[in-house]
C-alpha positions as CSV (number, residue, x, y, z in Angstrom):
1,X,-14.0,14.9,18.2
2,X,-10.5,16.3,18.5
3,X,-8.1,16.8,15.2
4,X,-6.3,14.3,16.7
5,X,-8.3,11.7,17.7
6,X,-10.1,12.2,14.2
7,X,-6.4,11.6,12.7
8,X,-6.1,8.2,14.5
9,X,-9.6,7.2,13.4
10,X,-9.2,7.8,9.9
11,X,-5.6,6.0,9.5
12,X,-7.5,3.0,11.3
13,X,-9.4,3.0,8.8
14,X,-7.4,3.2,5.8
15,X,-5.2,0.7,8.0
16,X,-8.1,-1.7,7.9
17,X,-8.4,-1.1,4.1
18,X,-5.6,-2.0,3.3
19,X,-5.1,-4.7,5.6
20,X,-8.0,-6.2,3.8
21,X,-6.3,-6.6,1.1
22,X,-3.3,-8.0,2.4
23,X,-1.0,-5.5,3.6
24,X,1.2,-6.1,6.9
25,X,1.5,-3.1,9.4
26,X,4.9,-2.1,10.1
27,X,5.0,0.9,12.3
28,X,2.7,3.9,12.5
29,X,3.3,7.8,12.9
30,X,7.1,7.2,12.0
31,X,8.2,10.7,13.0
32,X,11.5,12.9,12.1
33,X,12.2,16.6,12.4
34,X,11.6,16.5,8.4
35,X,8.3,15.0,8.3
36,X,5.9,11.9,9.7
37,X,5.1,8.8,7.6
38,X,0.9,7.6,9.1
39,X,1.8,4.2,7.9
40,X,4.3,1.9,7.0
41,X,3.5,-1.6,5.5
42,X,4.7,-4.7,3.7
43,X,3.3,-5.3,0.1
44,X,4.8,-9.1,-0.4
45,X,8.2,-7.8,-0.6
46,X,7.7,-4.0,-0.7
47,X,7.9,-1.6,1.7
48,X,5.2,1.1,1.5
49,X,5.0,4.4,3.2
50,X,1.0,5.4,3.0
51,X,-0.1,8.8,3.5
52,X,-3.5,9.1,5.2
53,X,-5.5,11.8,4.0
54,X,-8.8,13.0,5.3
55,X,-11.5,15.5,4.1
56,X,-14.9,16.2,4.7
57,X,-15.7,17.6,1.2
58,X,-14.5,18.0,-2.1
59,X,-14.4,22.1,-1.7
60,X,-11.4,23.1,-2.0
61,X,-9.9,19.9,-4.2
62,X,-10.3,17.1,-2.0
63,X,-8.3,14.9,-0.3
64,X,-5.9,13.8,-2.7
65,X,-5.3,17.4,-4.1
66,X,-3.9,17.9,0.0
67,X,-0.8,15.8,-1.1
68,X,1.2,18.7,-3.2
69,X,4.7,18.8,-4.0
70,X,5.1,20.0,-0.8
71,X,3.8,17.4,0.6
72,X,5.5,15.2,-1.1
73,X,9.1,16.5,-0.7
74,X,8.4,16.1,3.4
75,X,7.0,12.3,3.1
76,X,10.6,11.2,0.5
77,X,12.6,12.9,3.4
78,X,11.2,11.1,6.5
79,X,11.2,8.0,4.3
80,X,14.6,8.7,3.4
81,X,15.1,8.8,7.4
82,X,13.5,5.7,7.8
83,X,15.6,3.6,5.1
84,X,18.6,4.9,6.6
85,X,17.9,4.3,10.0
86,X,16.6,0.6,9.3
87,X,19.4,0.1,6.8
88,X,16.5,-1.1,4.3
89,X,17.7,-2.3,0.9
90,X,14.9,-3.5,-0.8
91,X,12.2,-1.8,-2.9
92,X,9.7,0.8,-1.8
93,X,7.1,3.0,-2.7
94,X,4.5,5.7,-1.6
95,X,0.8,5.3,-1.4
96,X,-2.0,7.8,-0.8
97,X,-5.4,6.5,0.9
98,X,-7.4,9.5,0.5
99,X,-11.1,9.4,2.5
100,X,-13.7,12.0,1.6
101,X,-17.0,12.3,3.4
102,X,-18.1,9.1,6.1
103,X,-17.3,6.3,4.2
104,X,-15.5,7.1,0.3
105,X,-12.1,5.3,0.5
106,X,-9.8,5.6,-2.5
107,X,-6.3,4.1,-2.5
108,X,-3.6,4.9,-5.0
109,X,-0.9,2.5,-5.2
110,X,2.3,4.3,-6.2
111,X,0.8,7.5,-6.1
112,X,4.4,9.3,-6.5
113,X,8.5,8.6,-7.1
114,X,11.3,9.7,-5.4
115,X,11.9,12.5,-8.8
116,X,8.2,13.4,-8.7
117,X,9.0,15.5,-5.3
């Protein structure tokens, strides 16, 4: 399986996850020269950008160790980008579904502000 096509699989799966439990797709692979958003869904009246991350093992930190400051800093931009462009108003936040091995799924709700970047 290509990077890629292993990309789509996993955020169709932490899509499903999540949709489960009653959040609304908005758009996927929001993309700016800054950085690219998987997901973005509704949470009742919230907007949440997810980030999608994949690992086979825990070896070098796992999944949710991939989303550094870094990281981070790339995700508030592109969200920034997609506020401005959409003229959102409301309230937001960033989630993290991190999947480790063939079928560990953890979500963290709020997994970072806009000051923790």
């Amino acid at each position: 399986m290509t990077k890629a096509a292993l990309g789509r699989e996993m955020e169709d799966r932490a899509r499903g996850f999540l949709e489960s439990r009653g959040l609304d797709l908005i758009e996927r692979n929001y993309q700016t020269r800054r950085g690219e958003i998987d997901l973005v869904m509704r949470d009742g009246g919230q907007l949440v950008f997810v980030e999608v991350r994949f690992r086979a093992s825990r070896r070098y930190g796992g999944a949710l160790a991939s989303v550094d400051r870094h990281k981070q800093v790339r995700l508030i931009a592109a969200a920034r980008h997609y506020i401005l462009a959409r003229d959102y108003r409301g309230e937001a936040r960033f989630d993290v579904v991190a999947l480790e091995g063939p079928d560990q799924i953890q979500w963290i709700r709020d997994a970072f502000g806009v000051t923790d970047g």
